[in-house]
MOPAC internal coordinates of N, CA, C and O (Angstrom, degrees):
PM7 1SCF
backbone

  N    0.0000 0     0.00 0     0.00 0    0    0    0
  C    1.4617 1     0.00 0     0.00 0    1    0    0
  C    1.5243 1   111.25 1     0.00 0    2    1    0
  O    1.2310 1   121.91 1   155.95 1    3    2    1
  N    1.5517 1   113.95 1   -24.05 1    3    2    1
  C    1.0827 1    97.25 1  -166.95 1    5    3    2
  C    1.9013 1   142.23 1    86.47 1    6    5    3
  O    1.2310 1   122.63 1    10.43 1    7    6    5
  N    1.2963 1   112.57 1  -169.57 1    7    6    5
  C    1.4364 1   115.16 1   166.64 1    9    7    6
  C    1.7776 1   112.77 1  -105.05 1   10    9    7
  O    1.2310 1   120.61 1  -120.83 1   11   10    9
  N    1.3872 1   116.44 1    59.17 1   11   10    9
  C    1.0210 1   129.89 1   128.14 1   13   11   10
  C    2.1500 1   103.98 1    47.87 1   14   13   11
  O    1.2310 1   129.34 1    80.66 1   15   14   13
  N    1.5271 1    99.61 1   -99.34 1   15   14   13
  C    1.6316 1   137.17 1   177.02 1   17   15   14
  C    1.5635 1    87.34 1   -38.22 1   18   17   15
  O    1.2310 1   114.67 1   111.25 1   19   18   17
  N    1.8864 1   127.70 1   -68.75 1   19   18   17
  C    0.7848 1   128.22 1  -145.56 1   21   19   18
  C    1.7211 1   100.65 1   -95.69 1   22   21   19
  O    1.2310 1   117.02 1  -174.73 1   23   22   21
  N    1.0142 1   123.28 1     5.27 1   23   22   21
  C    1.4573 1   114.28 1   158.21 1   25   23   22
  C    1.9530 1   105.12 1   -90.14 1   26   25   23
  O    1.2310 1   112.11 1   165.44 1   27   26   25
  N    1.0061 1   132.48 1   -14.56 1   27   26   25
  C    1.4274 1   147.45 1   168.67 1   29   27   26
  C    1.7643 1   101.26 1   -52.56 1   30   29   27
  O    1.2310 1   139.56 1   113.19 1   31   30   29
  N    1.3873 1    79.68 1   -66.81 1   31   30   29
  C    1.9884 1    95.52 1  -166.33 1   33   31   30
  C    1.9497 1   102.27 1   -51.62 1   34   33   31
  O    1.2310 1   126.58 1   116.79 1   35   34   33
  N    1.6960 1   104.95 1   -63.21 1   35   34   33
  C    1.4006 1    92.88 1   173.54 1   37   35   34
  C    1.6698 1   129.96 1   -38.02 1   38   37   35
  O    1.2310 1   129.62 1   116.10 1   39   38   37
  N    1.5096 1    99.06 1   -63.90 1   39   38   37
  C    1.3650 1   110.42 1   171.10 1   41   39   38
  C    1.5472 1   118.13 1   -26.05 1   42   41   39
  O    1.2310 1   118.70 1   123.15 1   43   42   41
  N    1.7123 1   120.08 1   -56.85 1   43   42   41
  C    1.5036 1   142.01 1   179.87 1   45   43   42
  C    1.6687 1    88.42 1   -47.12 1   46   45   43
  O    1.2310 1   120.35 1   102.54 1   47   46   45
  N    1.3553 1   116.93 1   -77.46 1   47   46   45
  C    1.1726 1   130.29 1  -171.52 1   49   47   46
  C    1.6291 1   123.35 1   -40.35 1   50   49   47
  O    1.2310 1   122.44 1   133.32 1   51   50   49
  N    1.3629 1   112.94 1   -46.68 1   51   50   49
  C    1.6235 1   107.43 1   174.61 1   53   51   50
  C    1.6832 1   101.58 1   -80.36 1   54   53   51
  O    1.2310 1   119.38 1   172.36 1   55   54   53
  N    1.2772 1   118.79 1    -7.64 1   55   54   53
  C    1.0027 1   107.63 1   172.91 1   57   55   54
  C    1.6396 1   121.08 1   -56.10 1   58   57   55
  O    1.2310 1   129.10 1   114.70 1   59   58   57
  N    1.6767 1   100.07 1   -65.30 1   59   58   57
  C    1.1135 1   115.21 1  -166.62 1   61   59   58
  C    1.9820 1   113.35 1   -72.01 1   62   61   59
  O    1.2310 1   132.52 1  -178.17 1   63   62   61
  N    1.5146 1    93.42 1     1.83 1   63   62   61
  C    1.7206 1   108.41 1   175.86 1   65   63   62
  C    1.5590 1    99.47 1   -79.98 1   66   65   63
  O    1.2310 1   121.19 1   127.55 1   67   66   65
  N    1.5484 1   115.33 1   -52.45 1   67   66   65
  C    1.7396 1   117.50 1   172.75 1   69   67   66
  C    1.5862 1    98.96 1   -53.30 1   70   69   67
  O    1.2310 1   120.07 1   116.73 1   71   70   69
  N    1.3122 1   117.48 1   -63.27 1   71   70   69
  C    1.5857 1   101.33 1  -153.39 1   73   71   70
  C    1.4454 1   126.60 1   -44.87 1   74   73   71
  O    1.2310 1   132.04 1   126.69 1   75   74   73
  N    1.6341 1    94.35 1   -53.31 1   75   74   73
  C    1.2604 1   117.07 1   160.81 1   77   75   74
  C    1.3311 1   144.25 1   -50.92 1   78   77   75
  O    1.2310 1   123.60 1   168.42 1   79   78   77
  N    1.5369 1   110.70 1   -11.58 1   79   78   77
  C    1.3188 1   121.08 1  -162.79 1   81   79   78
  C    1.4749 1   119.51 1    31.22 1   82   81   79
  O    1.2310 1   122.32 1   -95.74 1   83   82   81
  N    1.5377 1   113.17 1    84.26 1   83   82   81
  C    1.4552 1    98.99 1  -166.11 1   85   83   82
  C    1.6558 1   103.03 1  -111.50 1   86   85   83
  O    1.2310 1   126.08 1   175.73 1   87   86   85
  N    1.7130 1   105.91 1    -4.27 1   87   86   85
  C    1.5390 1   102.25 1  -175.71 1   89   87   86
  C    1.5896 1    98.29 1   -73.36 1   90   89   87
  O    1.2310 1   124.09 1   131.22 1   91   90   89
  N    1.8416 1   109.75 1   -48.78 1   91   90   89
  C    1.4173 1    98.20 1  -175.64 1   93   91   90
  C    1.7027 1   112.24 1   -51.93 1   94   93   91
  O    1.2310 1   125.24 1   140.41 1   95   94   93
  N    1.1069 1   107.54 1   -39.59 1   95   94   93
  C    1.5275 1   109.90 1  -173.01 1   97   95   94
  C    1.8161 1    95.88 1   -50.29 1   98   97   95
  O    1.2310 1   128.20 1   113.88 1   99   98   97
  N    1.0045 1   101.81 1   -66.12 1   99   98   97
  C    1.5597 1   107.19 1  -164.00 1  101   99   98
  C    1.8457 1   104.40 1   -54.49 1  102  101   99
  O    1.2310 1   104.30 1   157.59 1  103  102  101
  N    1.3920 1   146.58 1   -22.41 1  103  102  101
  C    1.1491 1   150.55 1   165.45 1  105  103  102
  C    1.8199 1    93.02 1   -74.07 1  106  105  103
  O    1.2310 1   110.95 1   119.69 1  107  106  105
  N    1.2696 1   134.63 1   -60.31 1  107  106  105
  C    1.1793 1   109.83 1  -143.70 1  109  107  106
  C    2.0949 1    88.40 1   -81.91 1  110  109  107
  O    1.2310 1   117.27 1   175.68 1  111  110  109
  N    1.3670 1   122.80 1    -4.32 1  111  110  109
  C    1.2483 1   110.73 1  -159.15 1  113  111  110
  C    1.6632 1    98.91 1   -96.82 1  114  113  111
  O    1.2310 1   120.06 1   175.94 1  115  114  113
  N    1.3954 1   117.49 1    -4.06 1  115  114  113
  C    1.4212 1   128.24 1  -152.33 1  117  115  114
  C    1.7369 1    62.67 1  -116.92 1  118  117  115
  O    1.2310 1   108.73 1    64.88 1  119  118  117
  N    0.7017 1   138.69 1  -115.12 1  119  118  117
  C    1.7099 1   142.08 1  -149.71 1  121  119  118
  C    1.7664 1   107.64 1    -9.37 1  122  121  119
  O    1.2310 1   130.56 1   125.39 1  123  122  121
  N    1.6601 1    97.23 1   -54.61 1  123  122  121
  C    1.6088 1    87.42 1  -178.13 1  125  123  122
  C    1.2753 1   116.58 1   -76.50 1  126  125  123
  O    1.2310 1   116.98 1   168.11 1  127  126  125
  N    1.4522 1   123.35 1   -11.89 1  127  126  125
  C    1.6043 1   135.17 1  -166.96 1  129  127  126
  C    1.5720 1    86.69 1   -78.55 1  130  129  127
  O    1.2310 1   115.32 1   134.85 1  131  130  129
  N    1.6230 1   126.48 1   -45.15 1  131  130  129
  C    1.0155 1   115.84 1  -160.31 1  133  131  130
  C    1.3931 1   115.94 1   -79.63 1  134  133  131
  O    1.2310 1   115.90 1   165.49 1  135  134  133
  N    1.2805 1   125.40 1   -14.51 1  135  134  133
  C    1.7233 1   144.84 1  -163.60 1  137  135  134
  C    1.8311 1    95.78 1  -102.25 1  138  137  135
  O    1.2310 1   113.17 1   173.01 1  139  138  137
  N    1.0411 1   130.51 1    -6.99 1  139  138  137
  C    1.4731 1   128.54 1  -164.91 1  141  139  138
  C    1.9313 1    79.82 1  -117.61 1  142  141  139
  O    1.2310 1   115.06 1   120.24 1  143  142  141
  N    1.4976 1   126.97 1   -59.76 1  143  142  141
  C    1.2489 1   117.42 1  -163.59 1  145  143  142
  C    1.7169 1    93.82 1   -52.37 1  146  145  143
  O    1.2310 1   119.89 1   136.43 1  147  146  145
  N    1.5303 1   117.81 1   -43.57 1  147  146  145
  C    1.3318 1   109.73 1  -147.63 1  149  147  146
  C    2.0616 1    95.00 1   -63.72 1  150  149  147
  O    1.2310 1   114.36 1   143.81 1  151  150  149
  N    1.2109 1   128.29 1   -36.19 1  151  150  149
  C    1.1577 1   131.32 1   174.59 1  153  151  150
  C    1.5766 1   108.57 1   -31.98 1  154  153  151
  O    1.2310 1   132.56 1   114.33 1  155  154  153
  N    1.6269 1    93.34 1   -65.67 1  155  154  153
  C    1.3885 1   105.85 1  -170.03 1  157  155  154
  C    1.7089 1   116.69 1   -40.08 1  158  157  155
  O    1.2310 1   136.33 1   123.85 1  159  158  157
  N    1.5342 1    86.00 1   -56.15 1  159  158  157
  C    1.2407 1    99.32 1   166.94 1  161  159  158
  C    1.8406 1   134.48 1   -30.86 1  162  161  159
  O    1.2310 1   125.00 1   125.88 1  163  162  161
  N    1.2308 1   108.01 1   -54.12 1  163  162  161
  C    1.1569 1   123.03 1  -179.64 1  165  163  162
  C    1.6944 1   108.98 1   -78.41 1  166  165  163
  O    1.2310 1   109.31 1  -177.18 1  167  166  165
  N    1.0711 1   137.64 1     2.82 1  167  166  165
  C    1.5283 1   160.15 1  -171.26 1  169  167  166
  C    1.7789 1    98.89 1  -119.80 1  170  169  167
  O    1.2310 1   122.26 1   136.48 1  171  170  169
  N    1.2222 1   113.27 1   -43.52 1  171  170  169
  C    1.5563 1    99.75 1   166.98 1  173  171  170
  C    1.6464 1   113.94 1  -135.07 1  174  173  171
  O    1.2310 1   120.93 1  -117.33 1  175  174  173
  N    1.3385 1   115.83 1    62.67 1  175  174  173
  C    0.9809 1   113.78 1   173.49 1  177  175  174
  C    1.8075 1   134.64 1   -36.50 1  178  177  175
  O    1.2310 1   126.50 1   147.66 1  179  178  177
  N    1.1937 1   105.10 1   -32.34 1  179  178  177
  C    1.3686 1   124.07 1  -168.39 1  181  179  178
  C    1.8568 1   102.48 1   -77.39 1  182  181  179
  O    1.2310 1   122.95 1   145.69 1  183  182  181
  N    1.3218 1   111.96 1   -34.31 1  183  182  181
  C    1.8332 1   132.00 1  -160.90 1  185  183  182
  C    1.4014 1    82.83 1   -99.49 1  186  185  183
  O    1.2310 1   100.32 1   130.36 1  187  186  185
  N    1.8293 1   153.27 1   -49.64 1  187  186  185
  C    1.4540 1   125.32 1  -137.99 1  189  187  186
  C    1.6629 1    80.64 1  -145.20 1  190  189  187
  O    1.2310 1   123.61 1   -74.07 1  191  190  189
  N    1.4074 1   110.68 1   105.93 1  191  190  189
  C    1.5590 1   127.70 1   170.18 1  193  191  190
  C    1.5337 1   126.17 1  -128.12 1  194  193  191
  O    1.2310 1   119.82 1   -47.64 1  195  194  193
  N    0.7048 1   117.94 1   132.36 1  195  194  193
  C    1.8120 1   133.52 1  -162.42 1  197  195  194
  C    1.7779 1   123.22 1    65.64 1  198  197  195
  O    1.2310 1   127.48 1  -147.91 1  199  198  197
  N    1.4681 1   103.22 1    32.09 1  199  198  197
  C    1.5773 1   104.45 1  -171.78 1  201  199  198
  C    1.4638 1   101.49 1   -55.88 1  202  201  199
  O    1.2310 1   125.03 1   -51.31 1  203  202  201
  N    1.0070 1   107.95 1   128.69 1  203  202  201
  C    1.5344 1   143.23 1   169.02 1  205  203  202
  C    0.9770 1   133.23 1  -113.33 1  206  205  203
  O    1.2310 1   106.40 1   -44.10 1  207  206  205
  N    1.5767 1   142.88 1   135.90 1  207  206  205
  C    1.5471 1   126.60 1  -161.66 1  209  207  206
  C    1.5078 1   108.42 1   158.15 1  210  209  207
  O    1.2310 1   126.97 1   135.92 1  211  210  209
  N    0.9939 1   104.19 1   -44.08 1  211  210  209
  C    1.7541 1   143.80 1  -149.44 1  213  211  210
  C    1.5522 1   103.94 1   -28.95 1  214  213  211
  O    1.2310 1   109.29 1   -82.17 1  215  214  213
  N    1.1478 1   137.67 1    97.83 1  215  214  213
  C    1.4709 1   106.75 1  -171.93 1  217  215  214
  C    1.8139 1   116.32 1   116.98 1  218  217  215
  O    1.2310 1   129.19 1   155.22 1  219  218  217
  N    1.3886 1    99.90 1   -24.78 1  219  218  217
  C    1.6277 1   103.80 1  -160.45 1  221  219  218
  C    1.4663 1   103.70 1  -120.28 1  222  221  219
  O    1.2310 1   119.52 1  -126.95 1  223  222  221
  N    1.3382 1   118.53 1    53.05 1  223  222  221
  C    1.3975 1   115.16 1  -170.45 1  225  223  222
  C    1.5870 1   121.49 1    51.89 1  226  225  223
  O    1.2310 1   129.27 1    37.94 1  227  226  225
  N    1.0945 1    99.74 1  -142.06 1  227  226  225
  C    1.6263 1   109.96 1   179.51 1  229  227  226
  C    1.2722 1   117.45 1   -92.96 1  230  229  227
  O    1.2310 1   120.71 1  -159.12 1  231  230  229
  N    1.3721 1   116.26 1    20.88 1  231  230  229
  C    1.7090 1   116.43 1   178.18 1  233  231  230
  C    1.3592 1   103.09 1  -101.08 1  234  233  231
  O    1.2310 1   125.12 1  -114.29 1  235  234  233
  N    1.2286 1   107.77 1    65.71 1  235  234  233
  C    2.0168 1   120.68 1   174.62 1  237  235  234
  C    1.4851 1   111.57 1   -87.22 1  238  237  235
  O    1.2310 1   130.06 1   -26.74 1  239  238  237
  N    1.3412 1    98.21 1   153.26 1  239  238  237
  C    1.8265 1    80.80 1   176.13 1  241  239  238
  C    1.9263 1    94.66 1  -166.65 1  242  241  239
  O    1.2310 1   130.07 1   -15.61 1  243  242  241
  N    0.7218 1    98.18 1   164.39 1  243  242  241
  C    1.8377 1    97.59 1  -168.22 1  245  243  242
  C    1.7238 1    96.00 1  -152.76 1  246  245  243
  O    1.2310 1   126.65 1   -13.50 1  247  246  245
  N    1.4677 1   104.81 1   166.50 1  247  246  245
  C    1.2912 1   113.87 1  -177.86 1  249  247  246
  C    1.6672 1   103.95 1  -117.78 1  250  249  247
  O    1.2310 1   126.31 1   -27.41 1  251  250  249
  N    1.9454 1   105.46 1   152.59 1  251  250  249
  C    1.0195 1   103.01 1  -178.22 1  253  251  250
  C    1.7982 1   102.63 1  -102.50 1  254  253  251
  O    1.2310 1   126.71 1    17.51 1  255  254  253
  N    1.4194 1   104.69 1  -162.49 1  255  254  253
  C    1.8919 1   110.71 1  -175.89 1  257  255  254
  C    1.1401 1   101.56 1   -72.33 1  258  257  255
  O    1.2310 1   109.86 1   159.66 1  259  258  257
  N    1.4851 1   136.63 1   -20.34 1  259  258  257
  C    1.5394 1   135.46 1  -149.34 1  261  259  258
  C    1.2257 1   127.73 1   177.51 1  262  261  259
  O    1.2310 1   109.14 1   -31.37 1  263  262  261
  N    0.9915 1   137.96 1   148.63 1  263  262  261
  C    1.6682 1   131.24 1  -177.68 1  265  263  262
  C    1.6767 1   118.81 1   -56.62 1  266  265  263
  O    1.2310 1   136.70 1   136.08 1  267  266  265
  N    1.5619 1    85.27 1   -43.92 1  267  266  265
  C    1.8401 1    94.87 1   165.37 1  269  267  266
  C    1.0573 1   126.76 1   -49.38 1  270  269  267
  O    1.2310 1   117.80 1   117.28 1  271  270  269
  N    1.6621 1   121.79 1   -62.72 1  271  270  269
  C    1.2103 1   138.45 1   173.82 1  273  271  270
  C    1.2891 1   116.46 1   -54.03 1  274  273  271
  O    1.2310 1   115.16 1   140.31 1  275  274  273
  N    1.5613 1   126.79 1   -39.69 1  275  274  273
  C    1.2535 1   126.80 1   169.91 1  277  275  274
  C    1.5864 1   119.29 1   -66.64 1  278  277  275
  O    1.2310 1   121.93 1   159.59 1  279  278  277
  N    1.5348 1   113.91 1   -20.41 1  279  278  277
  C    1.4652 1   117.21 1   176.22 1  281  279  278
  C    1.6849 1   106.23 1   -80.24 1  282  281  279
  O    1.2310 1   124.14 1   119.76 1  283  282  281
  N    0.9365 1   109.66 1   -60.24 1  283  282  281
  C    1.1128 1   114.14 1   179.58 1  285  283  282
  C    2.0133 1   138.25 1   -56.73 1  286  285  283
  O    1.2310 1   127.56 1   164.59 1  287  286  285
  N    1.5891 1   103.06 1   -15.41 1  287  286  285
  C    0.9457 1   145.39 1   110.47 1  289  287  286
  C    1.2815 1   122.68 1     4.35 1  290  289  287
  O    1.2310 1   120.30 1    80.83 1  291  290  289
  N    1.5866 1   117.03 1   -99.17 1  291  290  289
  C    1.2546 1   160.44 1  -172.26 1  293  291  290
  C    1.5775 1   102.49 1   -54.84 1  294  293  291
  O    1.2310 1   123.69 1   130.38 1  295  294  293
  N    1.5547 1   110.53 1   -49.62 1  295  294  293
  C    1.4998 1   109.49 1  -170.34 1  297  295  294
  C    1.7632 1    96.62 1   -98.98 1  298  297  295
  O    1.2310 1   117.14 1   167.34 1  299  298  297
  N    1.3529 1   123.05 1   -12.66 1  299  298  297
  C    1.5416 1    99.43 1   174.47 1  301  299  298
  C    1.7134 1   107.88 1   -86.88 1  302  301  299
  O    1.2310 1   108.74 1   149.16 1  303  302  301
  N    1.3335 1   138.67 1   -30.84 1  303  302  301
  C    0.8616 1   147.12 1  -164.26 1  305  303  302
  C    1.9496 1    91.17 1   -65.55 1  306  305  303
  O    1.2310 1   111.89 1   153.83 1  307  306  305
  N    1.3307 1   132.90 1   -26.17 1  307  306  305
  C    1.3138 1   146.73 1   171.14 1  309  307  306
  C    1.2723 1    90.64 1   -47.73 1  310  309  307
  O    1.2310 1   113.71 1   109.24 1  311  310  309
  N    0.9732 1   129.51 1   -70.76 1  311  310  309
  C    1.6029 1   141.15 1  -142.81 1  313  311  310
  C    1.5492 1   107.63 1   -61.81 1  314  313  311
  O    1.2310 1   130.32 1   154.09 1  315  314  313
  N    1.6096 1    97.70 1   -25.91 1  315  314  313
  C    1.2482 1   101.41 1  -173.34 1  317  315  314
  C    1.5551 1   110.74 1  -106.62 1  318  317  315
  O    1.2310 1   126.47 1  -143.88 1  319  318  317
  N    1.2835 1   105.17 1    36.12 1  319  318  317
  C    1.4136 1   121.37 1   177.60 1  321  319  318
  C    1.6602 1   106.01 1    59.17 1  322  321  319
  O    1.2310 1   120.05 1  -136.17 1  323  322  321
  N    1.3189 1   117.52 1    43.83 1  323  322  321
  C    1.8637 1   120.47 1  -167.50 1  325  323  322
  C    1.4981 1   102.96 1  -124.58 1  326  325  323
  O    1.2310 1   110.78 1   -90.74 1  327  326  325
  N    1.5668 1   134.95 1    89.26 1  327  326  325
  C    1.3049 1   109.55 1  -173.84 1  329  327  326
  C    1.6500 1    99.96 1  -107.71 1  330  329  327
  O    1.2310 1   120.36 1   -65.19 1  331  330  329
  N    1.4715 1   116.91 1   114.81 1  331  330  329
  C    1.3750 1   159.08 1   176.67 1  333  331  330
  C    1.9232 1   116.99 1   -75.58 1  334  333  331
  O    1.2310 1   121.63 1   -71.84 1  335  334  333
  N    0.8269 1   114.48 1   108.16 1  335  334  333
  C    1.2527 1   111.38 1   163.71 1  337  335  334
  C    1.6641 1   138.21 1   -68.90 1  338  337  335
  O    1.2310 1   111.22 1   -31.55 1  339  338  337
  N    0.9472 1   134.12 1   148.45 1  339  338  337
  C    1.4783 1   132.80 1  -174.91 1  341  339  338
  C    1.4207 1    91.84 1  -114.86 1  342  341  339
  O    1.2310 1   124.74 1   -18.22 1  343  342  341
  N    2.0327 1   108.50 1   161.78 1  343  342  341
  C    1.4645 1   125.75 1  -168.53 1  345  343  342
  C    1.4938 1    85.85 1  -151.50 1  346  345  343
  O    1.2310 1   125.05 1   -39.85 1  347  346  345
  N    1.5180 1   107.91 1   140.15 1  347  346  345
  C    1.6651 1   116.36 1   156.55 1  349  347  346
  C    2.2379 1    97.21 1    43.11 1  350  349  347
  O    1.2310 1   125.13 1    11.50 1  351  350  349
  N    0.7714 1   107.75 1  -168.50 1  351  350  349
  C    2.1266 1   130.38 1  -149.70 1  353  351  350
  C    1.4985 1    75.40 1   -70.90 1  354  353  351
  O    1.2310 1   115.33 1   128.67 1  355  354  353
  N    1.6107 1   126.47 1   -51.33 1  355  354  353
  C    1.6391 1   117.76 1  -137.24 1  357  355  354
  C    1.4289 1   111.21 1  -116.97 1  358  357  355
  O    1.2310 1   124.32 1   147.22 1  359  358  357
  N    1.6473 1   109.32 1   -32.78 1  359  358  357
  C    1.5223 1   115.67 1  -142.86 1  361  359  358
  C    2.0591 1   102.10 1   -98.48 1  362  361  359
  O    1.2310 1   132.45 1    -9.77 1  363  362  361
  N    1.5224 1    93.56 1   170.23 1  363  362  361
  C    1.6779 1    97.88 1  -164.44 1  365  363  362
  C    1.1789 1    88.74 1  -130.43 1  366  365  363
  O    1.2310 1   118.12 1   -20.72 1  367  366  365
  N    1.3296 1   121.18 1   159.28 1  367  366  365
  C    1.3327 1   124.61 1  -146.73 1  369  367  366
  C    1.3714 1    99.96 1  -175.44 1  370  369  367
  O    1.2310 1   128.02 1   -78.03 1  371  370  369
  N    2.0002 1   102.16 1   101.97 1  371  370  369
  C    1.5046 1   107.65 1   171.80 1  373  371  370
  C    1.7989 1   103.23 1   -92.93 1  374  373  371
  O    1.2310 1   126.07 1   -26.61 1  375  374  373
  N    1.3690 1   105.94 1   153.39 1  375  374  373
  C    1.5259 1   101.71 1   174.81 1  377  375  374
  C    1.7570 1    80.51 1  -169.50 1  378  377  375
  O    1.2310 1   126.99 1  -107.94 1  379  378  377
  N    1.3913 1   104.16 1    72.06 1  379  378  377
  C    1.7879 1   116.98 1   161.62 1  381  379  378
  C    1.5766 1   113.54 1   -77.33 1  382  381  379
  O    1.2310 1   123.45 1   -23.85 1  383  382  381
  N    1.2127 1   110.98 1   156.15 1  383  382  381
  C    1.5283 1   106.63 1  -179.48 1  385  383  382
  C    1.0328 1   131.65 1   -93.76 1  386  385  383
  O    1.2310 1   112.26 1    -6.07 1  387  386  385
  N    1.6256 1   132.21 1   173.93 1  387  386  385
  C    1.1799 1   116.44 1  -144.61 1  389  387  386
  C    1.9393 1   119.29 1   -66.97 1  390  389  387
  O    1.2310 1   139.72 1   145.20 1  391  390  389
  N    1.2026 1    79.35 1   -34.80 1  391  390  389
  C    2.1746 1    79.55 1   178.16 1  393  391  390
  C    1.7064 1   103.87 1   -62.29 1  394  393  391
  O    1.2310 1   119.95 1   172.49 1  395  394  393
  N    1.7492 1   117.69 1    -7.51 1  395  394  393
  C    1.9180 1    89.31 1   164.36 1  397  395  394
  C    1.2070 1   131.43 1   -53.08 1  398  397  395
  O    1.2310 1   126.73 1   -50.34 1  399  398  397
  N    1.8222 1   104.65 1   129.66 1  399  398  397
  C    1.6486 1    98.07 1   176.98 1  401  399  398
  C    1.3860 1   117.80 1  -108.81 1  402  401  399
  O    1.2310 1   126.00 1    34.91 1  403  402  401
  N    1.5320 1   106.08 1  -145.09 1  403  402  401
  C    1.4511 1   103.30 1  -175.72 1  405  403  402
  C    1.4120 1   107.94 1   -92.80 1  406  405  403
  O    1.2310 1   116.40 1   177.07 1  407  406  405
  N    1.2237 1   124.44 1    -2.93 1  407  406  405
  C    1.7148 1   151.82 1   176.28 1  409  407  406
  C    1.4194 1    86.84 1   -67.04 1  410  409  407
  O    1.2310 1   117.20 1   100.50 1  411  410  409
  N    1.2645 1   122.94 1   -79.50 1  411  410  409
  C    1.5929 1   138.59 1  -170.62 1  413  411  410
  C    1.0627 1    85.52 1   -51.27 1  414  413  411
  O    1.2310 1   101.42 1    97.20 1  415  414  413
  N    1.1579 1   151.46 1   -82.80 1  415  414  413
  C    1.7185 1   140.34 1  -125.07 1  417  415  414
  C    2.0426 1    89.74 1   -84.12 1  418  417  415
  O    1.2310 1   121.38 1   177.26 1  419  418  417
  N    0.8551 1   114.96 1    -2.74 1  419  418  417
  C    1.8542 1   104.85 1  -170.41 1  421  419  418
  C    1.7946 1    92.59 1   -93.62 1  422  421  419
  O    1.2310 1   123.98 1   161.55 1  423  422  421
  N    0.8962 1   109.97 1   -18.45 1  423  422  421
  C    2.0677 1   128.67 1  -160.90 1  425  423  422
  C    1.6516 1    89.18 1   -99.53 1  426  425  423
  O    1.2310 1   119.12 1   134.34 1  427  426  425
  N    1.2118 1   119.29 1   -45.66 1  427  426  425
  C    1.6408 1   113.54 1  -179.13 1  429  427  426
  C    1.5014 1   103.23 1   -84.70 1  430  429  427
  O    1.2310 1   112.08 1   155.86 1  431  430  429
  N    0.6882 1   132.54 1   -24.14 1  431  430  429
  C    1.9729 1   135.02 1   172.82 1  433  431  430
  C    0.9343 1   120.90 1   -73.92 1  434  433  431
  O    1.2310 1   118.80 1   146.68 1  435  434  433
  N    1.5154 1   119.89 1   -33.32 1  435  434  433
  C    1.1248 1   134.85 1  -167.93 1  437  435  434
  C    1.7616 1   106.26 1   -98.02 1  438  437  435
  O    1.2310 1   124.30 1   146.68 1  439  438  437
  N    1.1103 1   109.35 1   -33.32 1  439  438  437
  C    1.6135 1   121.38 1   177.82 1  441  439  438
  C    1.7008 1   113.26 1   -66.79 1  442  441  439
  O    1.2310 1   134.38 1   144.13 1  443  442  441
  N    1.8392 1    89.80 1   -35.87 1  443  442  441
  C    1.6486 1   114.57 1   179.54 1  445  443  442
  C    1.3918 1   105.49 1   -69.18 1  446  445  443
  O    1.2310 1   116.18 1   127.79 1  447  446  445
  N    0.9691 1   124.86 1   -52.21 1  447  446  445
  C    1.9683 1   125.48 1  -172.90 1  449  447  446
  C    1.4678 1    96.06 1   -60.24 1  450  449  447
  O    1.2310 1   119.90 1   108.97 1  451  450  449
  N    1.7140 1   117.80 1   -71.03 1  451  450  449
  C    1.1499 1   115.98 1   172.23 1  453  451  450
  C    1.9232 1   124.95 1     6.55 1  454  453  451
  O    1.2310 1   138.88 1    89.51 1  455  454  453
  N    1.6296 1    81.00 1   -90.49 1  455  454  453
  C    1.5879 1   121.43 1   159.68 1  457  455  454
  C    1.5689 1   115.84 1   -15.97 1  458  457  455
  O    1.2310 1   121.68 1   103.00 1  459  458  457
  N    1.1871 1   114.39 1   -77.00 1  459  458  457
  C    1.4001 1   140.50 1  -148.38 1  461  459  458
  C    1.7894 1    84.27 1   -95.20 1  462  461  459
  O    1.2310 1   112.36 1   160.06 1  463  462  461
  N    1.5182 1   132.02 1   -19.94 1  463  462  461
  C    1.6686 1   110.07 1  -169.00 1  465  463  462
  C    1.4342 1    81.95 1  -101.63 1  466  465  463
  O    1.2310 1   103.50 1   154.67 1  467  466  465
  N    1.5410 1   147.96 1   -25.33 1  467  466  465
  C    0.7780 1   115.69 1  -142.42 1  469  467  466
  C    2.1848 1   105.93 1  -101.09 1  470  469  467
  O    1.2310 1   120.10 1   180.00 1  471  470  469

């Protein structure tokens, strides 16, 4: 039978994933997240290399020049109230949840240029 309570809670939960439509949300919010990084990209070519994602919602993630640079990175993007994940020596790794919108992704781009000009 199981945990009973906690087959309830899931149930609640995909519920409010249909009502909400949060997968479409999460495809159309990962598409523009991904078309704004690729900008970025091209503005710091040297800082955002092999972004990958393309297609898969908001689970984007790109590599930096170095482990250093990616740490350092990691803790200024903090400052700007942005907490970012790291993957493997180099790579950055968004995986926001499903209610991120296109509001959120203008606040992470914008935190990112910041970041990366300063």
């Amino acid at each position: 039978m199981g945990d009973p309570v906690r087959a309830l809670v899931a149930q609640a939960i995909i519920d409010e994933i249909r009502r909400l439509d949060l997968l479409t949300n999460t495809r159309e919010t990962g598409d523009y997240l991904y078309s704004k990084l690729a900008k970025v990209s091209s503005n710091f070519p040297d800082r955002i290399a092999n972004l990958r994602g393309k297609g898969e919602g908001t689970f984007i993630a790109w590599d930096e020049s170095s482990p250093a640079a990616r740490d350092k990175f990691l803790a200024s993007m903090k400052k700007y109230g942005v907490n970012i994940g790291g993957t493997g020596d180099r790579g950055i790794r968004l995986r926001p949840m499903l209610i991120f919108g296109k509001g959120h992704a203008d606040i992470l781009v914008d935190a990112l240029e910041k970041c990366y000009s300063s």
